[in-house]
C-alpha positions in Angstrom: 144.4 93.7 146.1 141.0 95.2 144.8 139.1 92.5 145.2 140.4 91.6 148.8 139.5 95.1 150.0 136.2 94.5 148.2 136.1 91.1 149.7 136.8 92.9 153.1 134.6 95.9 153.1 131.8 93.4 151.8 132.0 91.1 154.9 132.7 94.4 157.3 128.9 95.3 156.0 127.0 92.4 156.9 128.4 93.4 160.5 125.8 96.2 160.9 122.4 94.3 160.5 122.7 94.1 156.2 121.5 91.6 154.1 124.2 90.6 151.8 123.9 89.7 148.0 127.4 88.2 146.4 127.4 89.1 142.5 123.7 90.3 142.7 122.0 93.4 143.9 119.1 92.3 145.9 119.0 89.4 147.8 115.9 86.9 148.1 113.5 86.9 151.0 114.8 86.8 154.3 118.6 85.4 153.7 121.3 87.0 155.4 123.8 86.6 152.8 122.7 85.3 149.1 124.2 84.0 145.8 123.7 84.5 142.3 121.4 81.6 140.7 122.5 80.0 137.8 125.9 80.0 138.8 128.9 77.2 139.0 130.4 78.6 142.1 129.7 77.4 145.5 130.9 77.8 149.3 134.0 76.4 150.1 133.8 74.7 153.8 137.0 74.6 155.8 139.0 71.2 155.9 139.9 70.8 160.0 142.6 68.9 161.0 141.1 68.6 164.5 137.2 68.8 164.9 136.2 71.2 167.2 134.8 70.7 170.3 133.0 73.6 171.4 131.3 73.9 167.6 127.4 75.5 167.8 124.9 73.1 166.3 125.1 73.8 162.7 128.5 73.8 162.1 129.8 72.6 158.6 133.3 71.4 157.9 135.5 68.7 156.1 137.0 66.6 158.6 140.9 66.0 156.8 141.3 62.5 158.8 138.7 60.4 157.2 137.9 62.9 154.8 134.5 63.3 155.7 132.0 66.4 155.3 130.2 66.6 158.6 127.8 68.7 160.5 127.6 69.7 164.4 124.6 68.3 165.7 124.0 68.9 169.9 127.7 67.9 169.9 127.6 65.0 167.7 129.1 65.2 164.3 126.8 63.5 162.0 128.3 62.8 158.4 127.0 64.5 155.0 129.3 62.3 153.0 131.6 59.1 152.1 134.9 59.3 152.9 136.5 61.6 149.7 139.4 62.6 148.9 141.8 66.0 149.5 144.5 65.3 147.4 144.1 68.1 145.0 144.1 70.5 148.0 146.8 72.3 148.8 146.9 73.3 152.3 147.9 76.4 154.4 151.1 75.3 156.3 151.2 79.3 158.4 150.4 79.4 161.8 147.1 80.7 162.7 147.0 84.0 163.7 145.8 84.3 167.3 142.7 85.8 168.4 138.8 85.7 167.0 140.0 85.6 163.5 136.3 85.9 162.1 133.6 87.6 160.6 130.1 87.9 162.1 127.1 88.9 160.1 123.8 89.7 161.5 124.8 90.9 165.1 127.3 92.8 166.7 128.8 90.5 168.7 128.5 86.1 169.0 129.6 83.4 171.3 129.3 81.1 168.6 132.9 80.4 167.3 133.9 79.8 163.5 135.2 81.4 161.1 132.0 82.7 159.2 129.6 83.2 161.8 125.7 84.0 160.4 123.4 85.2 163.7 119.9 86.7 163.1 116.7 85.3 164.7 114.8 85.7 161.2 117.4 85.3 158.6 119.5 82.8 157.2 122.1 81.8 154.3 121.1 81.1 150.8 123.1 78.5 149.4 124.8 79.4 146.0 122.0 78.0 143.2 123.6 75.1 141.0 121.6 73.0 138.2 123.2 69.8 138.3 126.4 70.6 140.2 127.5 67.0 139.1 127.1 68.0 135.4 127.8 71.7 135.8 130.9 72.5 138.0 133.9 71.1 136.3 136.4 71.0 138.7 134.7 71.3 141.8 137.1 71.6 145.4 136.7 69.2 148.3 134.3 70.6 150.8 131.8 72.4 148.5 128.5 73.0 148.8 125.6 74.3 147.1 122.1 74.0 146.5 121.0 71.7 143.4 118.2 73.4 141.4 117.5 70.3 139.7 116.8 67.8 142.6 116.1 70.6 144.9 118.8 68.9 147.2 121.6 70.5 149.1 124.4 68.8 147.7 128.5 68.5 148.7 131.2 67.5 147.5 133.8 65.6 149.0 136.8 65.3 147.0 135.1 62.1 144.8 131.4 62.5 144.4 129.3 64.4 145.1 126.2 63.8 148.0 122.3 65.0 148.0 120.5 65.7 151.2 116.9 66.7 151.1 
């Protein structure tokens, strides 16, 4: 219960303008919300059962049909992987509770849906800093991402293998 109303009152923060560090004190440069480096833990991207189509370019998901990390692109969803696998996921079978259902940080207010929405005109996320995600996280989760010290690549993983993109 502690760490969900620490989760919460973190997340309510980043509503009023703040720059956000996750298991650090000070974030780097000009990100919006930052991660530790050095770390095995990365950003977990929803698995959609239906893409959709009013996403903002930018949008980053795991498509559960073909299995598929993809990203929204003028309305296009351009692939960021092979087809994976989500058989080690166990989904959420509730119903979605209706109504925004999200969390904005950097503004006030967005048109932009999702369910982490980052808006600033000068800032911007800091992907959680992995060395060799492929070597280092040992059981990583379908739809993960991070940024790979190493190759200097972002790099996801979807459900098999993982993917670079420079």
């Amino acid at each position: 219960m502690k760490k969900i109303i620490a989760t919460l009152t973190l997340f309510s923060a980043g509503i009023i303008y703040a720059q956000i560090g996750v298991e650090k004190t000070q974030v780097e440069g000009d990100g919006l919300l930052d991660f530790p480096s050095n770390t095995t833990k990365g950003i977990l991207l929803p698995i959609v059962e239906t893409l959709p189509t009013n996403a903002a370019s930018g949008t980053l998901l795991m498509d559960k049909n073909d299995q598929i990390l993809k990203m929204n692109v003028e309305s296009a969803w351009i692939p960021l992987s092979d087809p994976g696998s989500v058989s080690a996921v166990t989904f959420n079978t509730n119903g979605e509770i209706p109504g925004q259902n999200r969390i904005i940080m950097g503004a006030t207010a967005s048109n932009a849906p999702g369910v982490l929405v980052l808006e600033s005109s000068n800032k911007a996320l800091i992907l959680p800093k992995i060395t060799s995600p492929h070597l280092n996280v040992k059981n990583p989760y379908p739809g993960m991402i991070c940024y790979d010290t190493a190759s200097k690549t972002m790099a996801v993983f979807d459900g098999l293998k993982w993917s670079y993109w420079k």
